[in-house]
N, C-alpha and C positions, 0 to 999 in steps of 0.2 A: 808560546806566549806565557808568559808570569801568571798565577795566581795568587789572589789573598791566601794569608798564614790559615785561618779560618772561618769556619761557614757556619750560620744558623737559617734554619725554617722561615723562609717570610709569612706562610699560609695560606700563599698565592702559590694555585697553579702554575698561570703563567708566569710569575715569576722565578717559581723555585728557591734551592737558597742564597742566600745574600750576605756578602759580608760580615763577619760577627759586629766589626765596630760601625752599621750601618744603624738608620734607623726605617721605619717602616712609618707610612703615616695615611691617613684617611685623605681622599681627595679634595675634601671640603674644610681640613684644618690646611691643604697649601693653596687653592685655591677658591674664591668665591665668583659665583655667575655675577657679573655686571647687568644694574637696572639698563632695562633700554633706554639709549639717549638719543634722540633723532637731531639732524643737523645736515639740512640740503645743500650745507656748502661744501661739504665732502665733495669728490666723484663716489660713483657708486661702485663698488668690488664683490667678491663672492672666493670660495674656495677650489682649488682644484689642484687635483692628485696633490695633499699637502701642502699648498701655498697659496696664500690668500693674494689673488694678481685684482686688476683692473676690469672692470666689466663698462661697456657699451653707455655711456651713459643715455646718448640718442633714443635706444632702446627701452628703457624705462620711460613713464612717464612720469610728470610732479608731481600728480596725485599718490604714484606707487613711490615711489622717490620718498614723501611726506610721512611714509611709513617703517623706512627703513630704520636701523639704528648701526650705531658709528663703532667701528673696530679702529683700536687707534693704534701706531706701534707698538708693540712690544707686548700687545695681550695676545691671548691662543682666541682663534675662531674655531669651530666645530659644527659641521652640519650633523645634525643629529637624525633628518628624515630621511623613510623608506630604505633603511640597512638591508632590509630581504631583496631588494631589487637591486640594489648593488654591493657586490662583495669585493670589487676589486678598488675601486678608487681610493685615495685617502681623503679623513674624513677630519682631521684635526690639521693646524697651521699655526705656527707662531707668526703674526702679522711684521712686515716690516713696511707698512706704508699705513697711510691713514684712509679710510674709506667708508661707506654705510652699507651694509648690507640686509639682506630681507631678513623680516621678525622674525621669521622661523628658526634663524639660527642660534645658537648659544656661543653667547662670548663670556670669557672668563681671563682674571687678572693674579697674579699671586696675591695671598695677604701677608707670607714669611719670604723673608726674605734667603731669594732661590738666585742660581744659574740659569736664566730664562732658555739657554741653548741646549741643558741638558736636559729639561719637560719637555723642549721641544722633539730629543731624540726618546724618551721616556715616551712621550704620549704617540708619539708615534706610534712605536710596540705597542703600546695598549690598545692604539685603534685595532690591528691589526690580529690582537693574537686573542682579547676579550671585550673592545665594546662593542664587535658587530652579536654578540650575544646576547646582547643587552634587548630593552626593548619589547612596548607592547602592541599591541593592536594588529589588523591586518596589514598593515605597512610595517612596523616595526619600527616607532617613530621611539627614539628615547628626549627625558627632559634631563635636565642639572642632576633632579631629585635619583634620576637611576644612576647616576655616577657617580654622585657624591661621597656613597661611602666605599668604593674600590678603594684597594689598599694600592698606594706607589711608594717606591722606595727615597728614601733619604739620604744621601749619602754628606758626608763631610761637606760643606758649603765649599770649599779651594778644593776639593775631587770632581765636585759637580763641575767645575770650570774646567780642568785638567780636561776628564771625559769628554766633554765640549768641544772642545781643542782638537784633542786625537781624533774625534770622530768627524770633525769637520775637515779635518784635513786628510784622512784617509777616504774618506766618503769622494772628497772630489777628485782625488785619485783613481777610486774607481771610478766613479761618471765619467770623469775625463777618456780611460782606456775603454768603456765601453760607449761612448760617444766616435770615440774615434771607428772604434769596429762596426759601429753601424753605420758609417762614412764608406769602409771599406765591401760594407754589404751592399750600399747603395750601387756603387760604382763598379762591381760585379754586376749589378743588374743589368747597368746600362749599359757596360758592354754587352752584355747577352743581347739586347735589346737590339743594338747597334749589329751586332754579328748575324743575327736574323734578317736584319734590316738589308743589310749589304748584301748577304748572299743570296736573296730573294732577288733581286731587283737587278743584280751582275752578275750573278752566277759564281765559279769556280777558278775561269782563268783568267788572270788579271792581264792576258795579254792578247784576247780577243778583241776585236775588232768592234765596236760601239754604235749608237745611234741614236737620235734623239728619241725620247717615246712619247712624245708631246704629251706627257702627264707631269703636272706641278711636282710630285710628289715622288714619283718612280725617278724623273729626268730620266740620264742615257741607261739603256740597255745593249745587251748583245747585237748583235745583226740578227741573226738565225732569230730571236726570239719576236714575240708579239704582245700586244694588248688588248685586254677587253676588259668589260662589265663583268664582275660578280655571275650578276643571274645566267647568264650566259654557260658557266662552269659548274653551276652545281644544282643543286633541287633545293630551294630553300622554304623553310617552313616556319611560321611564327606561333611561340608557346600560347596557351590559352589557360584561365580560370573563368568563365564567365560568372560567375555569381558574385555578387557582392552584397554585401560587406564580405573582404577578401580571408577576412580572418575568423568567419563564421565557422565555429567548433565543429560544428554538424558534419562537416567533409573533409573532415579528418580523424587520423590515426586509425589507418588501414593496412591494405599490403604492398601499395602503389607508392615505392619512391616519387616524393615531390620534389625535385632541383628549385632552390633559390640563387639568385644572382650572386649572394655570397660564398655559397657552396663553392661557385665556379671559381672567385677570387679567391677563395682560399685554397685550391686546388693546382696539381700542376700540368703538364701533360694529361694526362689521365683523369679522369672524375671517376669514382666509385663509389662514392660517401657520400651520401644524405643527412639531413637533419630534423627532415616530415615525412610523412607518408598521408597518402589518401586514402578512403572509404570508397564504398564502391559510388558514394553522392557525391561524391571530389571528383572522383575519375570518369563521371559524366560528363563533366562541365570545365575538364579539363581536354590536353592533347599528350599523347605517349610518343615518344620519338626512341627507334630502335638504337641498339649497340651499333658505336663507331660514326653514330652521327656527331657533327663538328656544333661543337655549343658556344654561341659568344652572346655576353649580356651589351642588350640596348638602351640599359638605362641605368642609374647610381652609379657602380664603377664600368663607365660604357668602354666595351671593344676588351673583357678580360674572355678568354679565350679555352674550353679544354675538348677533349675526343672523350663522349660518352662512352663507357663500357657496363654501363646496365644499362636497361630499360627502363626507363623512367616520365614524370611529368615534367609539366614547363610551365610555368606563366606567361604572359604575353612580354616580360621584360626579358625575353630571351630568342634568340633567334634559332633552329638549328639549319644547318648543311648539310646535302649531300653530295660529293663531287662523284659528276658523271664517270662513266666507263674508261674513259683516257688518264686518270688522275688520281694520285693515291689519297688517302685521308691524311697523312700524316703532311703528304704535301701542301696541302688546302689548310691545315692545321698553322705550318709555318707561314703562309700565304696571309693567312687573315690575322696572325700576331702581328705581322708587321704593319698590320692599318691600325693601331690603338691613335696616334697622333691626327690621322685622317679623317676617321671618326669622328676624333670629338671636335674638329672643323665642320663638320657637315653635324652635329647635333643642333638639336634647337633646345632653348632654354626656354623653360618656364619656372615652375619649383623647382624642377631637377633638371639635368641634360636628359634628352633622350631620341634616339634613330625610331625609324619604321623602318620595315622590308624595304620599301621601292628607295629608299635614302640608301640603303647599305648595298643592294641589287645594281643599283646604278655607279657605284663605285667602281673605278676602273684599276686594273691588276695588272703586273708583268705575269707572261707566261711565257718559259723555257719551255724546249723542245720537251717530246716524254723520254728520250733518252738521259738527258740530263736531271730531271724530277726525282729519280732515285738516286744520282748523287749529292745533288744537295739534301734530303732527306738525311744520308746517312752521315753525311758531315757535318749536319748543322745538330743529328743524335749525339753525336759523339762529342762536339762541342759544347755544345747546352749542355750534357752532362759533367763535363770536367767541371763547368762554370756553376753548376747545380751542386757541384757536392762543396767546392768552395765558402759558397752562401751556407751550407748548409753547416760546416765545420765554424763558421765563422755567429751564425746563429745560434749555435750551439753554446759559442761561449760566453754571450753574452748572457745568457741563462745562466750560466754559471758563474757570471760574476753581481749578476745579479741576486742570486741567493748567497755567495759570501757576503753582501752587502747588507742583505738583511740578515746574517746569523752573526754577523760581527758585530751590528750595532745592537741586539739582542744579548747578545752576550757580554758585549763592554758598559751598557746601562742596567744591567742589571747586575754586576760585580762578579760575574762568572769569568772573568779577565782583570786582569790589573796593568792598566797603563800606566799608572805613574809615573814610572821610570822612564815612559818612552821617549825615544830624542824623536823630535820632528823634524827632520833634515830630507 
C-alpha cells in the first residue's frame, strides 16, 4: 500500500509520525463535553463494544430515567468508568440514534468542523491503544478533564472523509468474511454435535435392524442394544464448597486445583487447566474428585462436558462420573455430550438453569453392547478430531482478521498508509 511523500513527529506515542501536511490538535480545541440535558422522551440507550444501541427501557425506572442525559446523533458517547475492570470492550461510539443515557457518562460534540466518521475510527484507536491509561482512583474512572488535552491528529478536512470511506468500506469487508467464518464455525460444531448424537443412540451400521427405545429423545436403537438410567452406569458424585460467602479470600490460593464451570466450557475433551487453587481451608470444605473422572456442569452453561486429568476440586455446580467396570470413560464421556439438549429440558429455572444428581441420575441412556463401546469410541475420536481441527483452523483466522482490522485502521487514521488513490470497487 501507498505511503505519504513525508513524515513528521506527532509526539504521541501512540500515534507515532504523521503526515508532514497533517496537523496535530489538542482534544478539547476539536471537541467540547456537552452540558447534561435530560429529556424523558428519548428511549433510554447505553454503550457497547463501540456502538451506542437501545437499552431496556422497562428496566429503568422514571425516577432513574429523570436523571439521565440525552445523546443525540451524530455526537460520540464514552463510558469513562472502571477501565481497570475492563480492558476489552470499547469504550467510545459515534451515536447514530437519539437516546438518554446515565450521568455517568461523557458525551461530546465537535466545535470545528470535522469528518465525524473519521473521530469515530480515530477515537476508536485512542480507546484502545491510550485512554485505558488514563484515569484515577481505585476504579480508574476518567472525567473530560483527563482527556481533554490528548493530542489527535488533523488531517485535511476531504482526507478525513476519504479515510472514512476506505475504512468503512474495507472494515465491512472484513466483518462480513469473518462473520461468515464464524457461521462456518458454528455449523462445524453442529455437525460434531449431531455426529455424537447419531452415533451414540444408532451405533456404526446403518443397516442393522432397529427398535423402538421408548425414550423421547434416544427414539429407535439397535435390536442388540438397551436402556437405562444414568445412576445405574456409573458412580456419580456432586462437587462441594460448603462455606459461604463463596468468594471468601481465606480459602484460597493453595495447591489444590479448584475446577469452575467455565474451566469446563472452555475446555475440550480433556480438562488440565485451572484458573484457582485452594488452601488447605478450601480443601476442607470442598470435594476432590480423582483423574479420568467424567465432569459435566449443572448449572450456567448446563450439560458442558470434559475427562478430568488431574486431581482436582469441584463446586456443587458440577457433577463428576464414574462408569462402572463394563464401560470405558471415554465412552460415558461421548454418552453424556450427547444429553446437552436433554438437560436443559429437565433443568429448572430460577436465576439460572440448574440440574441436581437425582434430575441427571434418572436420565435415561442408549447402551450398545461392550463389544461395540470401543468402536464407537474410536470413530467418534477420529471424527471429532478431523471436525476439531477444522474449527480450530477456522478460529484461527478469524484472529487473524481480526488483528488486520485493527492494524489497518490504526495505520490508515493515523497516515502511516495513504488511501487516497484507492478505488473502492
Amino acid at each position: 500500500m501507498n505511503t505519504y511523500s513525508s513524515y513528521k513527529d506527532s509526539g504521541v506515542e501512540w500515534i507515532g509520525d504523521i503526515p508532514s501536511e497533517w496537523d496535530s490538535l489538542k482534544l478539547k480545541y476539536i471537541f467540547s463535553e456537552k452540558p447534561i440535558t435530560h429529556n424523558t422522551e428519548l428511549n433510554c440507550g447505553s454503550i457497547s463494544f463501540g456502538r451506542v444501541v437501545f437499552k431496556d427501557n422497562d428496566k429503568v425506572p422514571i425516577s432513574t430515567k429523570k436523571s439521565y442525559q440525552e445523546v443525540l446523533e451524530g455526537e460520540y458517547l464514552i463510558n469513562p468508568l472502571n477501565l481497570n475492570y475492563d480492558l476489552k470492550s470499547l469504550r467510545i461510539g459515534l451515536s447514530d440514534i437519539d437516546v438518554v443515557v446515565s450521568s455517568g457518562y461523557i458525551v461530546i460534540k465537535n466545535r470545528i468542523e470535522i469528518s465525524k466518521s473519521y473521530y469515530k475510527w480515530l477515537l476508536h484507536i485512542y480507546d484502545i491503544l491510550h485512554m485505558k491509561l488514563l484515569g484515577s482512583g481505585v476504579r480508574q474512572t476518567i472525567s473530560f478533564n483527563h482527556i481533554s488535552n490528548s493530542i489527535l491528529t488533523y488531517p485535511p478536512l476531504h482526507e478525513q472523509q476519504q479515510i472514512s470511506d476506505y475504512l468503512d468500506y474495507k472494515t465491512l469487508k472484513i466483518d462480513t468474511l469473518i462473520e461468515k467464518t464464524q457461521q462456518k464455525i458454528e455449523l462445524l460444531k453442529e455437525q460434531r454435535t449431531s455426529l455424537i448424537n447419531t452415533t451414540v443412540t444408532k451405533g456404526l451400521n446403518p443397516n442393522v435392524e432397529m427398535k423402538d427405545s421408548g425414550v423421547e429423545w434416544i427414539g429407535e436403537i439397535p435390536v442388540e442394544w438397551d436402556t437405562t438410567q444414568i445412576k445405574f452406569i456409573c458412580k456419580m458424585m456432586r462437587g462441594k464448597f460448603s462455606h459461604r460467602p463463596r468468594n471468601d479470600q481465606r480459602f484460597y490460593d493453595g495447591e489444590y486445583p479448584f475446577i469452575q464451570t467455565g474451566d469446563i466450557s472452555s475446555t475440550g475433551m480433556y480438562l488440565t487447566k485451572f484458573n484457582q487453587t485452594l488452601n488447605e481451608r478450601g480443601f476442607s470444605v470442598s470435594k476432590e474428585f480423582p483423574i479420568d473422572t467424567v465432569v459435566m456442569t449443572i448449572a450456567a452453561n448446563i450439560g458442558d462436558v470434559s475427562i478430568l486429568k488431574i486431581r482436582s476440586c469441584f463446586p456443587d455446580s458440577i457433577i463428576g462420573f464414574h462408569p462402572y467396570h463394563d464401560m470405558s470413560v471415554k465412552y460415558l464421556y461421548y454418552i453424556l455430550t450427547s444429553l446437552k439438549d436433554e438437560l436443559h429440558k429437565n433443568s429448572t429455572v430460577s436465576t439460572q438453569m440448574n440440574l441436581n444428581v437425582e434430575r441427571v441420575g434418572s436420565i435415561k441412556i442408549p447402551l450398545s453392547t461392550v463389544q461395540e463401546q470401543q468402536q464407537i469410541v474410536d470413530y467418534l475420536d477420529k471424527e471429532t478430531l478431523r471436525i476439531d481441527k477444522l474449527v480450530d483452523i477456522e478460529s484461527k483466522r478469524i484472529i487473524l482478521l481480526k488483528e488486520y482490522r485493527q492494524s489497518l485502521i490504526s495505520d490508515v487514521v493515523t497516515g502511516k498508509v495513504d488511501v487516497r488513490d484507492e478505488v473502492l470497487v
